[in-house]
N, C-alpha and C positions, 0 to 999 in steps of 0.2 A: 614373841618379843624377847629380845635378849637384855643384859641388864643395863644396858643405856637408860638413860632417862627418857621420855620425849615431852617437849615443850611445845601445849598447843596452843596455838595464837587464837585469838578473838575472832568471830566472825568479821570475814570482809580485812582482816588483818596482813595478809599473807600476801596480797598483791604486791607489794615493793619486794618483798624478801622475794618472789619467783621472779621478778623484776630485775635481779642482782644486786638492794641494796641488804649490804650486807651487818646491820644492827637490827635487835630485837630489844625494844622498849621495854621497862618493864610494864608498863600501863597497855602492853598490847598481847599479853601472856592470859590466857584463860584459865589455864591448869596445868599440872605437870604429871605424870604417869611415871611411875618408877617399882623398880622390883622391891618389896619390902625384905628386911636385913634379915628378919627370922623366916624367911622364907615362906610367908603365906601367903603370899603371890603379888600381885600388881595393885598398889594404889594409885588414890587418883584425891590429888591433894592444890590445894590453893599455891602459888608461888612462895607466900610465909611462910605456909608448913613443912614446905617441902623437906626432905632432909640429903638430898643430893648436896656434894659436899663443890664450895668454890673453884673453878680449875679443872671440872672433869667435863667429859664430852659427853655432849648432851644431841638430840634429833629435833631439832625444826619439824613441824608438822601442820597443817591448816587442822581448823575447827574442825573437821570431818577426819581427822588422821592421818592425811594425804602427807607423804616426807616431802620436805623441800632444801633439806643440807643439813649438815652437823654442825655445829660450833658450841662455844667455852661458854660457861655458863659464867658470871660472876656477881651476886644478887649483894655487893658491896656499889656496885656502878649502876645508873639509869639506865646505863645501856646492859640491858641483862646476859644477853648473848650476844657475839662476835660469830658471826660464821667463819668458819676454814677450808671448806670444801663442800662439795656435791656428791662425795659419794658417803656410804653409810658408815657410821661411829667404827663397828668393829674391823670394816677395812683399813679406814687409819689408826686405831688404835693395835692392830698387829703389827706394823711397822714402822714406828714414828719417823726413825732414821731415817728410811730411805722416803719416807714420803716427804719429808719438809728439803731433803739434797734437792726433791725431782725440782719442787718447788722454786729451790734458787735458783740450780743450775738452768731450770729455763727462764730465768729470770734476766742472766746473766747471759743468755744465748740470745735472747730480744736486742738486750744493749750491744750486741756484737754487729745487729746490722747496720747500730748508727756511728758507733764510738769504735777507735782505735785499743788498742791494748795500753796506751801512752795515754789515755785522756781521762781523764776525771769526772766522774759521772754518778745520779743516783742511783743503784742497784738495786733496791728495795727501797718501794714507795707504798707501803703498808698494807691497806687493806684493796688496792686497786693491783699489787704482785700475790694478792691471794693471801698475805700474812698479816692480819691484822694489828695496828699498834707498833709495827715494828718498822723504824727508816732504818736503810741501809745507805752512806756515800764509800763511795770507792776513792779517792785520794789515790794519783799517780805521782813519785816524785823520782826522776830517774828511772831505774828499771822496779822500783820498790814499791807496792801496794800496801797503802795503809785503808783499813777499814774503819769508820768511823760508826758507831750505831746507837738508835737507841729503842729501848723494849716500852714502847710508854702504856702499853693494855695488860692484863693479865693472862688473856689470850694464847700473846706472843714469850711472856715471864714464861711460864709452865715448860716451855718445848724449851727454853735457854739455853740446855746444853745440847741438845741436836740442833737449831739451829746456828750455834755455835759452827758444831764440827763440820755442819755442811758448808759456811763459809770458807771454812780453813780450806776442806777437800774442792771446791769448786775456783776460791782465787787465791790462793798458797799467799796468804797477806804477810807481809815483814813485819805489819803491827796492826793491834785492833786496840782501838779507846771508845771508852763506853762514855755514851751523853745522856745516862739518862737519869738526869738533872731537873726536867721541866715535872712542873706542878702539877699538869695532868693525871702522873701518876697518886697522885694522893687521892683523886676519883675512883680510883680503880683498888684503893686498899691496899697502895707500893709506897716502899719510902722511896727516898729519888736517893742515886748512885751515882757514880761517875770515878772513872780509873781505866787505867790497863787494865786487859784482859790475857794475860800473858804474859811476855816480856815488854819490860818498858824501854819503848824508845824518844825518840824528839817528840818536844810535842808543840813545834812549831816547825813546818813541814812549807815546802816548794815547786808549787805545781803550774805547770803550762797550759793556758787555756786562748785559746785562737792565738798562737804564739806570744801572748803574754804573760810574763811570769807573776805570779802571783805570790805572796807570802799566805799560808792558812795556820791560825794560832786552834787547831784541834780539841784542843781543852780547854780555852776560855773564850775565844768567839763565840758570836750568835749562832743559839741552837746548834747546828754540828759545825761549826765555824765557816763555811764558806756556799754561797745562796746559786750553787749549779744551774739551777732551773732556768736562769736567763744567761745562758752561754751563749745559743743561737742568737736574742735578743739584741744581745753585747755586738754582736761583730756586725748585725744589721743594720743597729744605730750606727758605727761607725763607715759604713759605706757612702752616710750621707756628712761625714764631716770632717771630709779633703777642704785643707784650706782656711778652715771655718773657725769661729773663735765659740767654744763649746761650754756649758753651763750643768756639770753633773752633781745631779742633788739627793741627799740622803747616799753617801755613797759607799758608805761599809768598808769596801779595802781600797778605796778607787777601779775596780773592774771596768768598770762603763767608761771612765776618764778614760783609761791606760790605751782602752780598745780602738778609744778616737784618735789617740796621740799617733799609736802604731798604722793607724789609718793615714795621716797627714795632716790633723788637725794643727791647727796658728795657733790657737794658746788655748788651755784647758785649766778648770778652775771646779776642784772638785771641796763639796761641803758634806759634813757632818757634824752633828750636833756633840757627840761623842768625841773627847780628849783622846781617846785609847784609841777608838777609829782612825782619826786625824794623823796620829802618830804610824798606823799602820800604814796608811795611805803613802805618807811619806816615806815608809820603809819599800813599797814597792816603786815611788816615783823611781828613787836611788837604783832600786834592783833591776827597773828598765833605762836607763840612762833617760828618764823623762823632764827632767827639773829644768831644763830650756825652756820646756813648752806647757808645762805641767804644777800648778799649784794647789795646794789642799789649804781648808778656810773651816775652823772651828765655829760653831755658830748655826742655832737655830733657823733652819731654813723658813720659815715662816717669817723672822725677824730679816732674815737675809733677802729673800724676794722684794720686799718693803723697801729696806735701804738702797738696795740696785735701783728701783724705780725712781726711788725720791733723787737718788743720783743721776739719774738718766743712763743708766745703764745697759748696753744691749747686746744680745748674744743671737748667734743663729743659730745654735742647736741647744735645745735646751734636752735635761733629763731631767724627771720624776718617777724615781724609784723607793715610794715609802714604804717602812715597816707597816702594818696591816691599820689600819686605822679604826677596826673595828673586829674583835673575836664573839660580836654577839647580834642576833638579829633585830635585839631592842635597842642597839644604838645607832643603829644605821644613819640613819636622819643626822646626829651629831656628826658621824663620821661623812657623812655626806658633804655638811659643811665644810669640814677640813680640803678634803679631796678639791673642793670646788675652788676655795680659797688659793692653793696654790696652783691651781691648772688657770683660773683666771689670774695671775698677777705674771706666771710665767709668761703663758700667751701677751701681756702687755711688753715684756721686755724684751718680747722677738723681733727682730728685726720682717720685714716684709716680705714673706718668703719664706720665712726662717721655719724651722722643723722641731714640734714637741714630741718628745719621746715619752707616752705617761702610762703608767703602771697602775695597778690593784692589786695586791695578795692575799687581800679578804674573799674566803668563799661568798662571807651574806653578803660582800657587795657584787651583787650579781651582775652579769655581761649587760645585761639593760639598762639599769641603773646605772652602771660604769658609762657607757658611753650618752646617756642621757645627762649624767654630770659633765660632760663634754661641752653636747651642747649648749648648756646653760651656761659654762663659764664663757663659750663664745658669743651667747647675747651679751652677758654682763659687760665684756672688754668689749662689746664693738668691733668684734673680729670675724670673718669668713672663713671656717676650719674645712680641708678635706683629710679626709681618714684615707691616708695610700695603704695601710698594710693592719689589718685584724689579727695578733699573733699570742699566743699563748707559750706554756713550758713546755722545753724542749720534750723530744720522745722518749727520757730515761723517766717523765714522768703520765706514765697511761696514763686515761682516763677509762674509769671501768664503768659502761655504760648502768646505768640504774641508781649508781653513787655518786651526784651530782658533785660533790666535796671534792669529787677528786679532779676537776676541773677548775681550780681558782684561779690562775693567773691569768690578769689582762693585761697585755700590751700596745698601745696602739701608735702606731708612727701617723704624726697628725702635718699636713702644711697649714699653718697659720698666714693670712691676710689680714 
């Protein structure tokens, strides 16, 4: 045994980790084996006692010793271990550099066979590109790459300056700003950060996405300021709303509006609850010459579905695209409510025919659940729904089979009767 540590799992423990999911609880840790400091050879100690230090690479192993990966140990987080790879500690631990580049640069060779060099996309999507804790978006604006990222595990902290420089040598970036801002990190024993990583440039930046321009506020937007995952989503809603008089809800920078407008949409009306939103929305109507056909509407969508009805108001293409309404698996049920709430009042203000576009970004609200909230708001309103198109996050976000998490987004394009 060499001085790595190894972490052996509880019997019967070890099946999801050969599985591919890639967290180790701490409640699923038997023992830890490690070389003692004055060199009197190998103990074999409880996870409390252990004295391997936070941050170093540790060996996955089943009850019987059997290796199943390496990963970061960090006994500040429930989640004790992070895997990084399959093969053994001191093969990665001899060359960090070039193993975290290989890492990227095949990260950024996958996204080459969907995305242009011009297009804006997520490059690292954490623990399903193999680097746990760590997003990467790629930001095109002109011929200029800006990297946006953030480190939210301790995992992905440790390696920060190789993963660093294998960004730089893999997409020669004009800028990188760091987001890593979210609360998360206080799990894991991080203060939360955010700034240039380099030199500083704009930090409100101009990117094209199915030919519409977009404004992205990099350092104050949500989470890394602009929500890629439903690019494909965007241009598919709008294939159906030539013509149409279009209803985009919860709508962040207007994406989903802009997409129908560029499509041939008859008049569009996009909401957010958010002032700062509102005001962005508006900065991109302007920046696509959209304000002909194109309004943004401050105001609680929950409040706004309500008033539209009581007015009699009706759209053919509606959009629900809400922040997650749920990051817990005990809230579901509550969140359930919501979901339901406005996928039935939408569906009441469609016109006959008309087409709901509706969304999920909660992993716990699972693909069964999501579309069984469907069908219930379709009893509720008295409507006849068929499901034309099942669609999830574009392909810059895998799905790493055994890691269910990394599968959250539901989209479904619905006709309403």
């Amino acid at each position: 045994m060499t001085d790595t540590a190894r972490i052996l799992l509880k019997p019967k423990e070890d099946k999801e980790i050969a599985q591919g999911f890639p967290w180790v609880f701490d409640n699923e840790i038997h023992s830890v084996k490690f070389a003692a400091a004055d060199g009197s050879g190998i103990k074999t100690t409880s996870l409390a006692d252990c004295k391997v230090s936070d941050g170093s690479l540790v060996e996955v192993c089943t009850n019987a010793g059997g290796f199943l990966g390496t990963g970061i140990i960090n006994r500040k987080s429930r989640i004790t271990v992070r895997m990084i790879g399959c093969a053994h500690a001191d093969i990665i631990a001899a060359d960090t550099r070039s193993y975290w580049e290989k890492i990227v640069r095949d990260a950024a060779n996958i996204r080459r066979l969907n995305y242009s060099d011009s297009d804006s996309y997520r490059l690292i999507f954490g623990e399903a590109d193999f680097i746990p804790g760590l997003i990467v978006e790629r930001y095109c604006e002109d011929d200029r790459v800006y990297l946006v990222v953030q480190f939210l595990a301790l995992a992905c902290e440790v390696f920060r300056d190789e993963i660093i420089e294998a960004l730089k040598n893999v997409c020669s970036p004009y800028g990188i700003y760091e987001r890593s801002d979210a609360s998360v990190r206080e799990k894991e024993g991080l203060a939360e950060k955010s700034g240039w990583i380099g030199a500083e440039r704009n930090e409100t930046i101009t990117i094209t996405e199915n030919g519409v321009k977009i404004h992205v506020d990099i350092a104050h937007g949500q989470k890394t300021g602009y929500f890629l995952d439903q690019k494909f989503n965007r241009a598919r809603a709008a294939e159906f709303c030539k013509g149409k008089k279009v209803l985009d809800t919860f709508s962040h920078t207007g994406a989903f509006g802009l997409n129908a407008v560029k499509a041939g949409a008859r008049k569009v009306v996009s909401a957010d609850i958010s002032q700062e939103a509102v005001d962005m929305i508006n900065r991109n109507i302007k920046l696509n010459n959209a304000s002909k056909t194109m309004e943004a509407v401050c105001g609680d969508v929950f409040d706004l579905l309500k008033k539209y009805e009581a007015d009699g108001e009706k759209f053919d293409v509606i959009i629900l695209d809400p922040p997650a309404f749920t990051k817990s698996a005990k809230l579901i049920q509550k969140a359930y409510g919501g979901y339901k709430e406005i996928n039935l009042r939408a569906m009441r203000l469609l016109n006959e025919g008309g087409i709901l576009v509706t969304c999920s970004c909660s992993y716990y609200f699972d693909e069964n659940t999501f579309y069984s909230m469907i069908m219930h708001a379709a009893m509720d309103s008295h409507k006849r729904v068929q499901v034309l198109e099942k669609r999830g996050a574009g392909p810059d976000h895998p799905v790493l089979l055994g890691y269910p998490k990394s599968e959250y987004l539901k989209c479904a394009i619905c006709r309403v009767l």
